[in-house]
SERO-4910 file (N, C-alpha, C, O; in steps of 0.05 Angstrom, whole numbers):
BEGIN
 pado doro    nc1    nc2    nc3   cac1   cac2   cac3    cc1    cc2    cc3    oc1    oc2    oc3
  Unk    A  -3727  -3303    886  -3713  -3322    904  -3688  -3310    916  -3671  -3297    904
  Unk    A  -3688  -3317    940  -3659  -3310    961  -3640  -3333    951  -3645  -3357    946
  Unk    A  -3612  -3315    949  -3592  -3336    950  -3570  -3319    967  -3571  -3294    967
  Unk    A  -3554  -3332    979  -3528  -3331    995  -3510  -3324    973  -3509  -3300    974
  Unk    A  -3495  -3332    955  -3477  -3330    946  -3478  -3314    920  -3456  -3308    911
  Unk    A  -3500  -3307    907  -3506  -3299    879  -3525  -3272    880  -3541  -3267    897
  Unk    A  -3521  -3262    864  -3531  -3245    856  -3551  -3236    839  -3538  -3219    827
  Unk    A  -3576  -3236    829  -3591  -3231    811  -3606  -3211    804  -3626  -3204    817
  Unk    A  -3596  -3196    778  -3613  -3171    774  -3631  -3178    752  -3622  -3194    736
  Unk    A  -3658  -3167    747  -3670  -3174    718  -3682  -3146    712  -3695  -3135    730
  Unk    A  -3679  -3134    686  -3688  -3115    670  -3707  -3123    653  -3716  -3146    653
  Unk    A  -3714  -3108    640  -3743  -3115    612  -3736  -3144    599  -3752  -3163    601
  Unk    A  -3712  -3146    586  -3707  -3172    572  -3682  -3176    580  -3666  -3184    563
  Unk    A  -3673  -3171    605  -3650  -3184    599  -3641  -3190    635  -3659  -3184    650
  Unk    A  -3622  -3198    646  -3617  -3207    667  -3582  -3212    676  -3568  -3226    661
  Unk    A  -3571  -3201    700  -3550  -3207    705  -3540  -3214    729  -3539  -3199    749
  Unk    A  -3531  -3243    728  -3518  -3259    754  -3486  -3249    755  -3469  -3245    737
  Unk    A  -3488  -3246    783  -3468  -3232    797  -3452  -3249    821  -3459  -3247    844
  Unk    A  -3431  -3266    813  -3426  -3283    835  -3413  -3272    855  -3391  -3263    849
  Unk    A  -3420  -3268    879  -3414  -3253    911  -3400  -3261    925  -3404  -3256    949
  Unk    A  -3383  -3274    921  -3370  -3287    957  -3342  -3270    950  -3322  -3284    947
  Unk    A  -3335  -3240    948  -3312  -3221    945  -3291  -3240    964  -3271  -3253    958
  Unk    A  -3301  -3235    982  -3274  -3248   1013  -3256  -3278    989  -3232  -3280    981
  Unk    A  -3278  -3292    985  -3252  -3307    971  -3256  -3310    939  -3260  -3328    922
  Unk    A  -3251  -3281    940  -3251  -3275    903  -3271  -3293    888  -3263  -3306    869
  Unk    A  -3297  -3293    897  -3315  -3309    873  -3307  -3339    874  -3314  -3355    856
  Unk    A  -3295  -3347    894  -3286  -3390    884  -3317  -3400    885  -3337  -3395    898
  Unk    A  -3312  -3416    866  -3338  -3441    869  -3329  -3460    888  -3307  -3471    892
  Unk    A  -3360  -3462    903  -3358  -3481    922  -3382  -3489    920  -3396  -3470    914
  Unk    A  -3399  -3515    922  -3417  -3541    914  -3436  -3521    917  -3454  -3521    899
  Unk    A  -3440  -3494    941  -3469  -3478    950  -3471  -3462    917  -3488  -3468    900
  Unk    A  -3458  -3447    916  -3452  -3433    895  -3462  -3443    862  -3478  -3433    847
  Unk    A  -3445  -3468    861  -3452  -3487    837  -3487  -3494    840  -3505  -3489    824
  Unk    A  -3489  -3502    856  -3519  -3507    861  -3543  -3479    856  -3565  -3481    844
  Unk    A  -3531  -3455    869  -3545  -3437    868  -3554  -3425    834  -3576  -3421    824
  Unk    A  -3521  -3419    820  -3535  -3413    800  -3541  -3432    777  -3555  -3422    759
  Unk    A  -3534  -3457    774  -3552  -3468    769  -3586  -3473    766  -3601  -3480    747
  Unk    A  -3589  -3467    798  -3630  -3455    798  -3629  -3430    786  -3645  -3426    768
  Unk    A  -3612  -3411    791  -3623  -3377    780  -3616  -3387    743  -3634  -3379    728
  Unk    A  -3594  -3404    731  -3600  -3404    703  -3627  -3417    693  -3637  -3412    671
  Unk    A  -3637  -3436    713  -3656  -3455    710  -3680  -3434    699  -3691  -3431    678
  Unk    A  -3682  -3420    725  -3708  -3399    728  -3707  -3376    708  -3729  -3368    701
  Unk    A  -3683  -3362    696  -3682  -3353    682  -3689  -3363    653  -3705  -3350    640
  Unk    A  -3678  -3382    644  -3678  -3391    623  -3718  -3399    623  -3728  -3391    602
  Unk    A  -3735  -3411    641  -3764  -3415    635  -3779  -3391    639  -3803  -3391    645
  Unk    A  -3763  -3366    634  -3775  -3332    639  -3778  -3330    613  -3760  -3340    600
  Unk    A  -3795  -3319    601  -3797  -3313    565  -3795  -3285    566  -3796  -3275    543
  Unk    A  -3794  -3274    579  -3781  -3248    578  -3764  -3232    586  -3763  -3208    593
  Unk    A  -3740  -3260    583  -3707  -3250    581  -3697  -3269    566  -3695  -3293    568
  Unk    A  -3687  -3246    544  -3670  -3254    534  -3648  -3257    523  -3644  -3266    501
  Unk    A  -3628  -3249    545  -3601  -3257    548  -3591  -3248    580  -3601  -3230    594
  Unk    A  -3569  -3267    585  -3562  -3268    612  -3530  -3259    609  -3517  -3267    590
  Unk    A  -3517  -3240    629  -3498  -3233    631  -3487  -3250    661  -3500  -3257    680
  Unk    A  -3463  -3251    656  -3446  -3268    677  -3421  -3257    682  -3402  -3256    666
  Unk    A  -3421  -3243    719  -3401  -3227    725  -3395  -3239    751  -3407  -3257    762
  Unk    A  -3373  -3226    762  -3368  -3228    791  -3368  -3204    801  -3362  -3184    788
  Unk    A  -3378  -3205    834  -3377  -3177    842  -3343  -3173    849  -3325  -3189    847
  Unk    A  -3343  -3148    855  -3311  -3130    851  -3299  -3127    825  -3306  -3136    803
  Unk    A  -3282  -3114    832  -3252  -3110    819  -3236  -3127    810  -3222  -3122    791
  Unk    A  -3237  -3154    824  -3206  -3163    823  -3218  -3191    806  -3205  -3201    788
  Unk    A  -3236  -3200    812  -3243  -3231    797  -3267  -3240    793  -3283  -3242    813
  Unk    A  -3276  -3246    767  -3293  -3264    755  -3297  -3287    773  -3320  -3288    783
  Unk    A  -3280  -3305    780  -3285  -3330    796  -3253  -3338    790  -3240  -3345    770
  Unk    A  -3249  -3334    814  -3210  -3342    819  -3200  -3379    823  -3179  -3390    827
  Unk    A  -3229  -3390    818  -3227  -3424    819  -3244  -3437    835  -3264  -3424    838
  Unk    A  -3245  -3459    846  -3259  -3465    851  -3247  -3465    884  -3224  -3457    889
  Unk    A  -3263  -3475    903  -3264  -3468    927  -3246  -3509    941  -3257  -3530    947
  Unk    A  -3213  -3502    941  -3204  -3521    941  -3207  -3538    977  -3205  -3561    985
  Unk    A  -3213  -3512    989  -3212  -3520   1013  -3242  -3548   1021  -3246  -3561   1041
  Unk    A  -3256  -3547    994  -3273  -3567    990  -3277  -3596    983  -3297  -3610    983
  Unk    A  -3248  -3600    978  -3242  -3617    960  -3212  -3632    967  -3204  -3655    960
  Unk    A  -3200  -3615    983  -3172  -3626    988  -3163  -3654    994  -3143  -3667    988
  Unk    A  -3189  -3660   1010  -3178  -3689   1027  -3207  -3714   1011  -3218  -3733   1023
  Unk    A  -3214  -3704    980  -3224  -3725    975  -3215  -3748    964  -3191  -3747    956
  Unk    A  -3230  -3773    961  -3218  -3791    952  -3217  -3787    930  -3222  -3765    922
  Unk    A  -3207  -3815    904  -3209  -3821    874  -3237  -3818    866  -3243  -3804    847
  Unk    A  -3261  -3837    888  -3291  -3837    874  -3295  -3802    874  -3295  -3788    854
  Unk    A  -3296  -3794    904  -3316  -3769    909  -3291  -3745    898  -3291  -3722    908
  Unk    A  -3272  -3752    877  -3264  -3733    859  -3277  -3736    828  -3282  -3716    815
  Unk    A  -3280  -3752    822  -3294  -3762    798  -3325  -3757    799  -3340  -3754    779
  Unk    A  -3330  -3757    826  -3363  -3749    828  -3369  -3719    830  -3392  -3714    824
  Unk    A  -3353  -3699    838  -3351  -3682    841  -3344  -3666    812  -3350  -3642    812
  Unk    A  -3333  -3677    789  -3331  -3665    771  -3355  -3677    754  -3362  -3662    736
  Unk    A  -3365  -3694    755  -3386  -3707    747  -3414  -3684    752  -3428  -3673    735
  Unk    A  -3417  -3682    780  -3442  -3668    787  -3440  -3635    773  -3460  -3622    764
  Unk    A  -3417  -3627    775  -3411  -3602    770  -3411  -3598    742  -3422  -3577    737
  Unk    A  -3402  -3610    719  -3400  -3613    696  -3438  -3607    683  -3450  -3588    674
  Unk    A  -3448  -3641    690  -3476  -3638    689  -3499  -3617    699  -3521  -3611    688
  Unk    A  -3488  -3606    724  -3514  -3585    743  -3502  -3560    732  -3520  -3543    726
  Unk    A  -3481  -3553    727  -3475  -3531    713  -3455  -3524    684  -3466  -3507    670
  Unk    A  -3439  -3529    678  -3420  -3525    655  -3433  -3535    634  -3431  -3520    614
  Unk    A  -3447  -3556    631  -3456  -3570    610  -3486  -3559    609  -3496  -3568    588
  Unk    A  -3503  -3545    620  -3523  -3536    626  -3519  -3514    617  -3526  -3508    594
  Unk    A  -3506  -3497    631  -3511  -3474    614  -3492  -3466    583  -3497  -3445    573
  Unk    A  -3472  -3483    571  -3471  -3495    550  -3493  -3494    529  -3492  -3485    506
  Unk    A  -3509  -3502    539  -3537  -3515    519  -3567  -3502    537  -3590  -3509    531
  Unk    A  -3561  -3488    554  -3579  -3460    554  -3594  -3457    527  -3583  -3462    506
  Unk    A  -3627  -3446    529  -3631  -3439    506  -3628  -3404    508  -3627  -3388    489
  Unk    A  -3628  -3398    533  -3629  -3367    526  -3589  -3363    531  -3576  -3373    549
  Unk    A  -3579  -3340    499  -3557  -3335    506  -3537  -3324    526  -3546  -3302    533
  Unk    A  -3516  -3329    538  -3501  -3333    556  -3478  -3312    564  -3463  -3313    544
  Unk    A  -3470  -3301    577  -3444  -3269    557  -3440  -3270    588  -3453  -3263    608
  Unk    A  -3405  -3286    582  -3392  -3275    604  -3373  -3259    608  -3350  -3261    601
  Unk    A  -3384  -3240    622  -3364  -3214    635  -3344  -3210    652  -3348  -3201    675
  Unk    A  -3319  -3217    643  -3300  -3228    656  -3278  -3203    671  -3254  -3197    665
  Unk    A  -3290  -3196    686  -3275  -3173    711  -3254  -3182    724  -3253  -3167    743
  Unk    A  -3238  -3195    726  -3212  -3193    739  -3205  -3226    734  -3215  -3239    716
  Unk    A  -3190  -3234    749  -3172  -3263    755  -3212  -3285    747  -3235  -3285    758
  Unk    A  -3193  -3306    715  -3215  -3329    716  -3193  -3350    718  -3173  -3352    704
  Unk    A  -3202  -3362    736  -3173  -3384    739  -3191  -3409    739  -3215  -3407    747
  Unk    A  -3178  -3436    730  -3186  -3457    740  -3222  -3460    737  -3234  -3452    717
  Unk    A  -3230  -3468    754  -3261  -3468    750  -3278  -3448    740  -3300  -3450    728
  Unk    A  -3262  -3424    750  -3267  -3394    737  -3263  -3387    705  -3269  -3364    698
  Unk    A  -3253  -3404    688  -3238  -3400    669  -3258  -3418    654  -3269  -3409    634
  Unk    A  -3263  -3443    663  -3275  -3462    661  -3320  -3454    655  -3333  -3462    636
  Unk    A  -3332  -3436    683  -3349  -3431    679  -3354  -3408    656  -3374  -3409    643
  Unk    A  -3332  -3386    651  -3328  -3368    626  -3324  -3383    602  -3331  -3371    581
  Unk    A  -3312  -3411    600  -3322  -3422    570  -3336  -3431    572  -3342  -3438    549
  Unk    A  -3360  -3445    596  -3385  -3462    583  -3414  -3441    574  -3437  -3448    571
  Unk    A  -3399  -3402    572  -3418  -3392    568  -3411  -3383    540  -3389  -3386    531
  Unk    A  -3437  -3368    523  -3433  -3369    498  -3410  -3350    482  -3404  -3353    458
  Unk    A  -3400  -3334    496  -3384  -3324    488  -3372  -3295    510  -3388  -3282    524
  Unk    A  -3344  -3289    508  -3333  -3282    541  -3322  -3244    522  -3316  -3238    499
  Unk    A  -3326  -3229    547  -3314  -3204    541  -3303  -3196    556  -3322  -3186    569
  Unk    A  -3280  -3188    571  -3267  -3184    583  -3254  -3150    589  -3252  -3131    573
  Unk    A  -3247  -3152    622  -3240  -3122    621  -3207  -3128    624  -3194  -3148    630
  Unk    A  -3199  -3097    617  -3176  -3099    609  -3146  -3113    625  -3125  -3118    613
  Unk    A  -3154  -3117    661  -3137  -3121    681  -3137  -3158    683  -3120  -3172    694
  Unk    A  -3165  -3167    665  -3170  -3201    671  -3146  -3217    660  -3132  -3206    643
  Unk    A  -3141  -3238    667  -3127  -3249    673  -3135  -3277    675  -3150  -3283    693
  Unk    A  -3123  -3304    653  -3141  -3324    651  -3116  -3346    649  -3093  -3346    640
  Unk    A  -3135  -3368    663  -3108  -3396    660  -3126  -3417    674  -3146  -3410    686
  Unk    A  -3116  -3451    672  -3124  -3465    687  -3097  -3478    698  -3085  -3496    687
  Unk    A  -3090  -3467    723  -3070  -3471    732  -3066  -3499    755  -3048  -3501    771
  Unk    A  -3091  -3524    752  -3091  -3541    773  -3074  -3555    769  -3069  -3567    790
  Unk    A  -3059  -3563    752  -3027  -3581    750  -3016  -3575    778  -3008  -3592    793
  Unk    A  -3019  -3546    783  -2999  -3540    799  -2996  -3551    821  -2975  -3551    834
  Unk    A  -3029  -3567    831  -3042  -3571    853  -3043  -3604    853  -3056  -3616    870
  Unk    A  -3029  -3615    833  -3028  -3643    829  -3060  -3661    815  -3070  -3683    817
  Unk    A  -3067  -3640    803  -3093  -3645    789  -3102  -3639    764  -3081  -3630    754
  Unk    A  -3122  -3636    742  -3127  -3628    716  -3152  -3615    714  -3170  -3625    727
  Unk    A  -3158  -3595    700  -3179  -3591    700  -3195  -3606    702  -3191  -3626    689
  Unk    A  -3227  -3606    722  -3233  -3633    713  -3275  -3617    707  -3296  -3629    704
  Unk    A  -3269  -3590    707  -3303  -3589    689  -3308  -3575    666  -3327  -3559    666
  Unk    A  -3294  -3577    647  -3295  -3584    619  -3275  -3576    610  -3270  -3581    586
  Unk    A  -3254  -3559    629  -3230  -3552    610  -3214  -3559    596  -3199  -3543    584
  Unk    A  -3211  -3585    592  -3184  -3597    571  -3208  -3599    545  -3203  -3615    527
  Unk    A  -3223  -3591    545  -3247  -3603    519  -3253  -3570    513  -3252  -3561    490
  Unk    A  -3261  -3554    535  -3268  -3527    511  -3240  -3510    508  -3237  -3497    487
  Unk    A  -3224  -3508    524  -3203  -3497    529  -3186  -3495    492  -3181  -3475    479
  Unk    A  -3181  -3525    483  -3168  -3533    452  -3197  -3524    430  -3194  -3518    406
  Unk    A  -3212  -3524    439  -3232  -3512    412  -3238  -3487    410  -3252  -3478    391
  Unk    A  -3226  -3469    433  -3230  -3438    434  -3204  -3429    423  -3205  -3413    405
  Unk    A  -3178  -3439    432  -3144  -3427    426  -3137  -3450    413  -3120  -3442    397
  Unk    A  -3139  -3471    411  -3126  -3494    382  -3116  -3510    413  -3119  -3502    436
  Unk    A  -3104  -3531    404  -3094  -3556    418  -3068  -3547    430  -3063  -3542    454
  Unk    A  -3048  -3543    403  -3025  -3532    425  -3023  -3511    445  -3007  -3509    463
  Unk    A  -3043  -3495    437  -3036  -3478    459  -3056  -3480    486  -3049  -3470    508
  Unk    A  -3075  -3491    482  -3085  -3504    504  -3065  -3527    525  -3063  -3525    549
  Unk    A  -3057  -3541    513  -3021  -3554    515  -3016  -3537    530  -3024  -3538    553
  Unk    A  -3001  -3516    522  -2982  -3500    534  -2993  -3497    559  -2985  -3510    579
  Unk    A  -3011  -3482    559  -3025  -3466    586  -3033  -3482    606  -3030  -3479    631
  Unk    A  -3047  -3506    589  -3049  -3532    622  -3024  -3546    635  -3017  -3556    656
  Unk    A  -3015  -3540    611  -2989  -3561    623  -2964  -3541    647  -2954  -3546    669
  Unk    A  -2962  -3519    630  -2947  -3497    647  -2967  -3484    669  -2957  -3465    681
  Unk    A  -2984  -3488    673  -3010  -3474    692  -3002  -3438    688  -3005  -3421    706
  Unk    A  -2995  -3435    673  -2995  -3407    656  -3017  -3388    653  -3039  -3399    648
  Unk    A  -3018  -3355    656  -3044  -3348    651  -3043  -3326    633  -3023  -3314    638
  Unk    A  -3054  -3316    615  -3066  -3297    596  -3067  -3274    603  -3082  -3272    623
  Unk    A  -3056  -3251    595  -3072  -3224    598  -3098  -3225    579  -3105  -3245    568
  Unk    A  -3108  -3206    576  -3134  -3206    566  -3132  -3204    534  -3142  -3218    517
  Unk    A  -3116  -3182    531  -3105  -3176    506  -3096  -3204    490  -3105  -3207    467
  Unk    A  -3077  -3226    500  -3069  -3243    497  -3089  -3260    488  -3088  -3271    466
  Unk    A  -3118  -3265    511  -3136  -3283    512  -3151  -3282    489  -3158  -3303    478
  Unk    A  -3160  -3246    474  -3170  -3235    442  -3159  -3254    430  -3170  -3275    421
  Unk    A  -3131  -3244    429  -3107  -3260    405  -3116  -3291    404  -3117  -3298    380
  Unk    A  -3122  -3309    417  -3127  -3331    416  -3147  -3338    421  -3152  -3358    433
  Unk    A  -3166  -3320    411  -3200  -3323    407  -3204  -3338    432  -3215  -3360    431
  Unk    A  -3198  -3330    450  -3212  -3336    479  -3237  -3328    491  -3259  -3337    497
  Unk    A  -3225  -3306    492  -3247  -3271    483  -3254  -3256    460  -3238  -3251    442
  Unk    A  -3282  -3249    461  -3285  -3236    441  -3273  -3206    431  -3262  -3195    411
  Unk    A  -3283  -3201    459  -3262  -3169    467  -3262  -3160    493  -3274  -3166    513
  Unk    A  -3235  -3136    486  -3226  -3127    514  -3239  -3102    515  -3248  -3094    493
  Unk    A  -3245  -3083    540  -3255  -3065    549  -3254  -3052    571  -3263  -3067    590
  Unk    A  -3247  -3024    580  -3237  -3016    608  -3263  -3032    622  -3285  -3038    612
  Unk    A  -3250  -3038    652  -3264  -3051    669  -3291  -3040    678  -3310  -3053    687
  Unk    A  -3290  -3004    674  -3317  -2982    673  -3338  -2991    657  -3362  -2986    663
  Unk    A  -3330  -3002    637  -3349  -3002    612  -3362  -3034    604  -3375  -3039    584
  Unk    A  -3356  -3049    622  -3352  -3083    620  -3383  -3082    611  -3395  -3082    590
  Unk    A  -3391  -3081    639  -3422  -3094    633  -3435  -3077    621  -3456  -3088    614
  Unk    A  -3435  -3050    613  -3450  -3027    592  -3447  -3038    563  -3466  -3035    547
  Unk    A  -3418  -3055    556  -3416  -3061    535  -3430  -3084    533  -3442  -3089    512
  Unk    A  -3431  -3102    557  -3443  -3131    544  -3464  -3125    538  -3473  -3131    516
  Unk    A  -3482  -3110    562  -3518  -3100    556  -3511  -3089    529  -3530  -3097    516
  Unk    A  -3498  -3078    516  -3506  -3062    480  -3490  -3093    465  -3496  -3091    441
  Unk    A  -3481  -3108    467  -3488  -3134    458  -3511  -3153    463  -3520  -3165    444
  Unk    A  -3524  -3157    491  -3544  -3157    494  -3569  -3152    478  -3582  -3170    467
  Unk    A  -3574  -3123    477  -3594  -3119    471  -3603  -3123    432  -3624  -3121    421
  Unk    A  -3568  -3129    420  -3574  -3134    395  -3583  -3157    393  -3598  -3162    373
  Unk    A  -3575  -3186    419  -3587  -3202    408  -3621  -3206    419  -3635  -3224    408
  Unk    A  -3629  -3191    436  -3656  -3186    446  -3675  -3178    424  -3699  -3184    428
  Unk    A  -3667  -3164    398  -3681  -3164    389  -3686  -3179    366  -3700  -3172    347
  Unk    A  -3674  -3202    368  -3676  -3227    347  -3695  -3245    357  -3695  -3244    382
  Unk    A  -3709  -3260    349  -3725  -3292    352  -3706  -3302    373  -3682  -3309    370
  Unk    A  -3723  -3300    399  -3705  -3325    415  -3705  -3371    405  -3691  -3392    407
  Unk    A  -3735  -3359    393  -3729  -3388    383  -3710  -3388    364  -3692  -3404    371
  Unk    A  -3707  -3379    346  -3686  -3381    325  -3650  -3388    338  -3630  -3401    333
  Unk    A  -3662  -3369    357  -3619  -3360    377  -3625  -3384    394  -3605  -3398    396
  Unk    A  -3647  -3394    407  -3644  -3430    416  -3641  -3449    391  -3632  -3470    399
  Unk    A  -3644  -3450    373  -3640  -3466    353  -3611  -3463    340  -3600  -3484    331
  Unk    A  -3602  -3444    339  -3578  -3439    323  -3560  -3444    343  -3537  -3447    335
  Unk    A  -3566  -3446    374  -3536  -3454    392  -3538  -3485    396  -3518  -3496    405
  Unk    A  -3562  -3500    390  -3560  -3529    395  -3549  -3547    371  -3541  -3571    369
  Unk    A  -3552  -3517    345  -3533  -3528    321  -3514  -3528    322  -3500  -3546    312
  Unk    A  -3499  -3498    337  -3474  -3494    341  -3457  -3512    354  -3439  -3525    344
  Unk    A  -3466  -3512    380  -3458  -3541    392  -3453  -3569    385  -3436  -3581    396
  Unk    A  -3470  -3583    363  -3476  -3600    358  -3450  -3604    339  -3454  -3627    330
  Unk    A  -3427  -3594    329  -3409  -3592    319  -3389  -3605    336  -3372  -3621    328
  Unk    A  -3392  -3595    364  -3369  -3608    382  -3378  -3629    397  -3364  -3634    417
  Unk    A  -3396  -3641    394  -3410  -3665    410  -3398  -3696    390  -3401  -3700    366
  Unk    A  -3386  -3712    409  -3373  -3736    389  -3404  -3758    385  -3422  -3765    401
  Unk    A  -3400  -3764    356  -3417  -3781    350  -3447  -3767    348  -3468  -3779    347
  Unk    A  -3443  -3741    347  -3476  -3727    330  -3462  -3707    298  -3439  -3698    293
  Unk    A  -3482  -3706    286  -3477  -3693    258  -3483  -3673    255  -3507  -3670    247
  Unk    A  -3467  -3650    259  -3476  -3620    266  -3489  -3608    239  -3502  -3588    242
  Unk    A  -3487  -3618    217  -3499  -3618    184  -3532  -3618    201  -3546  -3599    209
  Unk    A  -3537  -3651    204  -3558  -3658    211  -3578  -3641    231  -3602  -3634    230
  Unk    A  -3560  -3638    247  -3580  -3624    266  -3582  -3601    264  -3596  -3593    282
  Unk    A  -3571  -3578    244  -3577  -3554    228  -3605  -3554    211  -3625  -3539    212
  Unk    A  -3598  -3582    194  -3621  -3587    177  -3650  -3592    191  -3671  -3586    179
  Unk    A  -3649  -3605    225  -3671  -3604    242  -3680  -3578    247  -3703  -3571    246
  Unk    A  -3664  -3567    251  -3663  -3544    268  -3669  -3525    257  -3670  -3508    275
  Unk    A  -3676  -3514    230  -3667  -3502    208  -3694  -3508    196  -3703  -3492    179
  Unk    A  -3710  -3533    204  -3742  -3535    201  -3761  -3539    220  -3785  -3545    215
  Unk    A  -3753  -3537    238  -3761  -3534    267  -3768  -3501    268  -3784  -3496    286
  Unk    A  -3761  -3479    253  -3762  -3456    254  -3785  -3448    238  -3799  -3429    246
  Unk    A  -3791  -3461    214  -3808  -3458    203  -3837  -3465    213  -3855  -3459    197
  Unk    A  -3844  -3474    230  -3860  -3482    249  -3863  -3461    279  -3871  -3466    302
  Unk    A  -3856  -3441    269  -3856  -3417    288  -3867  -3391    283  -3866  -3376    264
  Unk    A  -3880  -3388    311  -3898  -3356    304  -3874  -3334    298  -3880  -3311    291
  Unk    A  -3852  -3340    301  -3824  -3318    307  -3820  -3317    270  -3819  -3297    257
  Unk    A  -3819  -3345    260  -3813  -3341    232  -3830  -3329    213  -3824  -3316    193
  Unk    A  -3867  -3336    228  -3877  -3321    209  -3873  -3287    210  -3874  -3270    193
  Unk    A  -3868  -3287    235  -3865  -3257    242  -3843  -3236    231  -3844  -3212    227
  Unk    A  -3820  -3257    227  -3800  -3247    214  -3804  -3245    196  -3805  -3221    190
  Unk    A  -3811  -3265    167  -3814  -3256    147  -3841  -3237    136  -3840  -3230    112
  Unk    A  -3863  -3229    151  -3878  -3217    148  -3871  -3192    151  -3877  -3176    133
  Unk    A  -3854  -3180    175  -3838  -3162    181  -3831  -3153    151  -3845  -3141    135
  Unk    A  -3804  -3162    149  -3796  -3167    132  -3801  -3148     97  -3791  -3131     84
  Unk    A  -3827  -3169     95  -3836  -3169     71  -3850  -3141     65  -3853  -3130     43
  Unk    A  -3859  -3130     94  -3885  -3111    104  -3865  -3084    107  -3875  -3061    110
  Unk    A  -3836  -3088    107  -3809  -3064    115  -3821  -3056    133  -3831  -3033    131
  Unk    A  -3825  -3074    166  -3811  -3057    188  -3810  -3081    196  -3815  -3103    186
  Unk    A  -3798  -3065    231  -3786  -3086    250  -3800  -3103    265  -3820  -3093    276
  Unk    A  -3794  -3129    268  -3807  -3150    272  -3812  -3147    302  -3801  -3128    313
  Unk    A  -3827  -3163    318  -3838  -3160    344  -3842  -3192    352  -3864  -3203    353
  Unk    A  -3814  -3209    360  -3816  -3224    363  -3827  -3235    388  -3819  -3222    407
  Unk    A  -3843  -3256    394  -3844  -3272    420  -3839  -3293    444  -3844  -3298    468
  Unk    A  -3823  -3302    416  -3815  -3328    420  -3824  -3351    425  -3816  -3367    441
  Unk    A  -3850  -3352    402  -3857  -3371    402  -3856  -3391    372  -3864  -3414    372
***
C-alpha cells in the first residue's frame, strides 16, 4: 500500500515505519494519524512479522508534535473529538497491538511525539533526542494519553514537573527516569533496535501477545491484572507455540515457533 506521509519497510520477521513529512519535523496531522494506523493494522494481521520498529525520517525528530496548524481555531466539542479519535485510531491501538512495538526515538519527541513513543512498548533513543510535553505552553494539556502514561513511566511528580513547566529531557535524563530504555549514537539507533528485535522474533508471538494484554491489564482502572494473567497464562496452553516450546525444550533444541 501507498501512503503520503509514512514510510514502510518489511524484512523476514520484522518491519519498520518511518514517519516522512521532514519539512515539518515528523508533526502529526489527522492524514498521518490515519495512515499509520492502517500500516499498524496491516502489519499486525501479517504472521510473519514479528516486531515493528517506530522511527522518523532525518536527523533532527522522531515527531516534534502534533501538527497545530490543525487545530488552532477549534472549538471545545471538535477539541475533545479530536483527542478522542486520535487516542482510539492510534495511541490506544497500538498500546494493545499484539505484535511488539520499539520506538526509535531520533531526535526532538515533543507533545504528540512524546505521546506516540509511550503508547509503544518500549522507547530507545539516540543520543541528541530530546523529550517533553510542552502544550501548557500553548494554553492546552496533553490530550492523547499523556498525563496517564507519562506518571507510570517517570512517577507522578515528575511527570508534574515536566507538564506543568513544558520542560524537556535529554535522553540520558529520559534513561534516568525509565522513560527510555536506552541511549545510543544516532548511527546505531535502528541496528540496535533490529538486535532487540530479533531477540524477541524468536519467542512465541502468541505468548508476547498474551503477556502485553497482561501487562497492560495492570494500568487499566477497574480490570484485575492478577486475573487476566491467570486467563492469559491458560490461554497459552491451548497453543501449537506451547506445545512447541516445551517439546523443544524437552528434545534440547531450538523451538520453531508459528504462532499459532
Amino acid at each position: 500500500m501507498n501512503y503520503e506521509n509514512i514510510l514502510v519497510f518489511q524484512e523476514t520477521n520484522s518491519a519498520t515505519v518511518t514517519i516522512n513529512r521532514p519539512t515539518k519535523l515528523n508533526a502529526l496531522n489527522k492524514a498521518t494519524i490515519l495512515e499509520l494506523h492502517e500500516a499498524f493494522k496491516i502489519l499486525e494481521n501479517n504472521k510473519e512479522i514479528r516486531v515493528i520498529i517506530l522511527t522518523g525520517s532525518g536527523d533532527k525528530a522522531f515527531v516534534a508534535g502534533a501538527d497545530i496548524s490543525e487545530f488552532a481555531n477549534f472549538s471545545e466539542s471538535e477539541g475533545a473529538d479530536l483527542a478522542l479519535q486520535g487516542q482510539t485510531g492510534l495511541f490506544d491501538f497500538i498500546e494493545n497491538l499484539a505484535t511488539p512495538v520499539i520506538a526509535a526515538i531520533n531526535g526532538f519527541a515533543l507533545g504528540g511525539g512524546l505521546e506516540l513513543a509511550m503508547s509503544c512498548h518500549f522507547r530507545v533513543a539516540s543520543e541528541n533526542a530530546k523529550m517533553g510535553l510542552p502544550e501548557v505552553s500553548l494554553g492546552v494539556i496533553p490530550g492523547y494519553g499523556g498525563t496517564q502514561r507519562l506518571p507510570q513511566l517517570v512517577g507522578k511528580g515528575k511527570a508534574m514537573e515536566m507538564i506543568m513547566s513544558a520542560g524537556m529531557l535529554t535522553a540520558d535524563e529520559a534513561k534516568a527516569y525509565g522513560l527510555v530504555n536506552y541511549v545510543v549514537p544516532q548511527s546505531e539507533l535502528l541496528e540496535f533496535c533490529n538486535g532487540i528485535g530479533q531477540k524477541i522474533a524468536r519467542n512465541s508471538p502468541v505468548a508476547i501477545s498474551q503477556a502485553i494484554k497482561a501487562i497492560n491489564a495492570n494500568y487499566k482502572e477497574g480490570v484485575n491484572g492478577y486475573k487476566t494473567e491467570i486467563a492469559a497464562f491458560g490461554k497459552c496452553f491451548a497453543t501449537a507455540d506451547f506445545k512447541e516450546g516445551t517439546t523443544a525444550f524437552l528434545e534440547k533444541r531450538k523451538p520453531d515457533f508459528k504462532g499459532e
